[in-house]
C-alpha positions as CSV (number, residue, x, y, z in Angstrom):
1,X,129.6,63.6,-129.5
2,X,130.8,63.4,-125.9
3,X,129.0,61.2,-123.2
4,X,126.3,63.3,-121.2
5,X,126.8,62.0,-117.8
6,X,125.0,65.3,-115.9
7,X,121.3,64.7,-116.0
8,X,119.1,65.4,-119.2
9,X,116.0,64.4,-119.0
10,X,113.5,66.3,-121.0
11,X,110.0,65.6,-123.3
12,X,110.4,68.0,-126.2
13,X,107.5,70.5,-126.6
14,X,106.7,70.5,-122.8
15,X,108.2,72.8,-120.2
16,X,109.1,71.6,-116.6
17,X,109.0,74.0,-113.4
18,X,111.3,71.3,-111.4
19,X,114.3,70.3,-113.3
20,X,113.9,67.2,-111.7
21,X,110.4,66.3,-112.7
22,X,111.1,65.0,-116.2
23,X,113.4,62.2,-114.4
24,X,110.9,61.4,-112.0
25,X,108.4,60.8,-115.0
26,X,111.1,58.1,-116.7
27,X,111.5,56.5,-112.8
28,X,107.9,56.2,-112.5
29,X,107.0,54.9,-115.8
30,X,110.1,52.9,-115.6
31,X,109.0,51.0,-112.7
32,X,105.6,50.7,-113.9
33,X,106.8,48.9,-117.4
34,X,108.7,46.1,-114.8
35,X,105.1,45.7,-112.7
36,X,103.8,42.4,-111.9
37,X,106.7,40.7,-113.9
38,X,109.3,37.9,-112.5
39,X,112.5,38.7,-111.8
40,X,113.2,36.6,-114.8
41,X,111.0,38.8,-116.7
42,X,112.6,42.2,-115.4
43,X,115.4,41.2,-116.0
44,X,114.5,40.0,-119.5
45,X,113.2,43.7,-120.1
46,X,115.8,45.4,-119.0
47,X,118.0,43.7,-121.6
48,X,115.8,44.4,-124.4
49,X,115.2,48.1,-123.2
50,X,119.2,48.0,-123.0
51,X,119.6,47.0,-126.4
52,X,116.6,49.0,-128.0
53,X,118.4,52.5,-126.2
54,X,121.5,50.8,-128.1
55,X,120.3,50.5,-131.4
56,X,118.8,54.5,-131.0
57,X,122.1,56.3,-129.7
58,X,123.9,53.9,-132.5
59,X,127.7,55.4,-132.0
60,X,129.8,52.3,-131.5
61,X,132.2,54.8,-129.4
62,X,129.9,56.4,-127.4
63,X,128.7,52.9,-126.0
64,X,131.5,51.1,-125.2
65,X,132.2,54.6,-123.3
66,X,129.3,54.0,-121.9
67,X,129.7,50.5,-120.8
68,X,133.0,51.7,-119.4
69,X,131.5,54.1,-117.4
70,X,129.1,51.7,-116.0
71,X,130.8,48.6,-115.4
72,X,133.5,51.2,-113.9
73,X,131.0,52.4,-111.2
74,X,129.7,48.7,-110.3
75,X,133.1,47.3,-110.2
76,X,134.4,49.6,-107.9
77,X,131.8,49.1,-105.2
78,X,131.6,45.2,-105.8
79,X,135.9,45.8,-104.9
80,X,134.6,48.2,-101.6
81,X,132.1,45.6,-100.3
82,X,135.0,42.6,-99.9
């Protein structure tokens, strides 16, 4: 199963109108879930959340793809900035 990169947000059983609604439902519930906590704490969820998504998608290839793709993309600007 190849990466999906392009986004695909979507709640099953429940039709958008804007294709970009769904994804601003995950931001906003997204940043509600880190509300009020430390940056110690946010950061603390994002690693579970990280590792919970992990476990769910399961296919050893497709994450390290993944963290490929993202370490990639952070990398590269870290290397613009200097």
């Amino acid at each position: 199963m190849p990466l999906k990169t392009e986004n695909n947000f979507h709640q099953p059983g429940k039709r958008f109108f804007r294709a970009y609604r769904p994804g601003d439902d995950f931001y906003e519930a997204l940043i509600e879930t880190h509300r009020d906590l430390s940056d110690e704490q946010s950061a603390r969820v994002n690693a579970r959340l990280v590792l919970l998504l992990c476990n769910q998608v399961g296919d050893l290839g497709l994450l390290r793809e993944a963290m490929a793709i993202a370490r990639k993309g952070v990398v590269a600007e870290d290397d613009d900035a200097t």
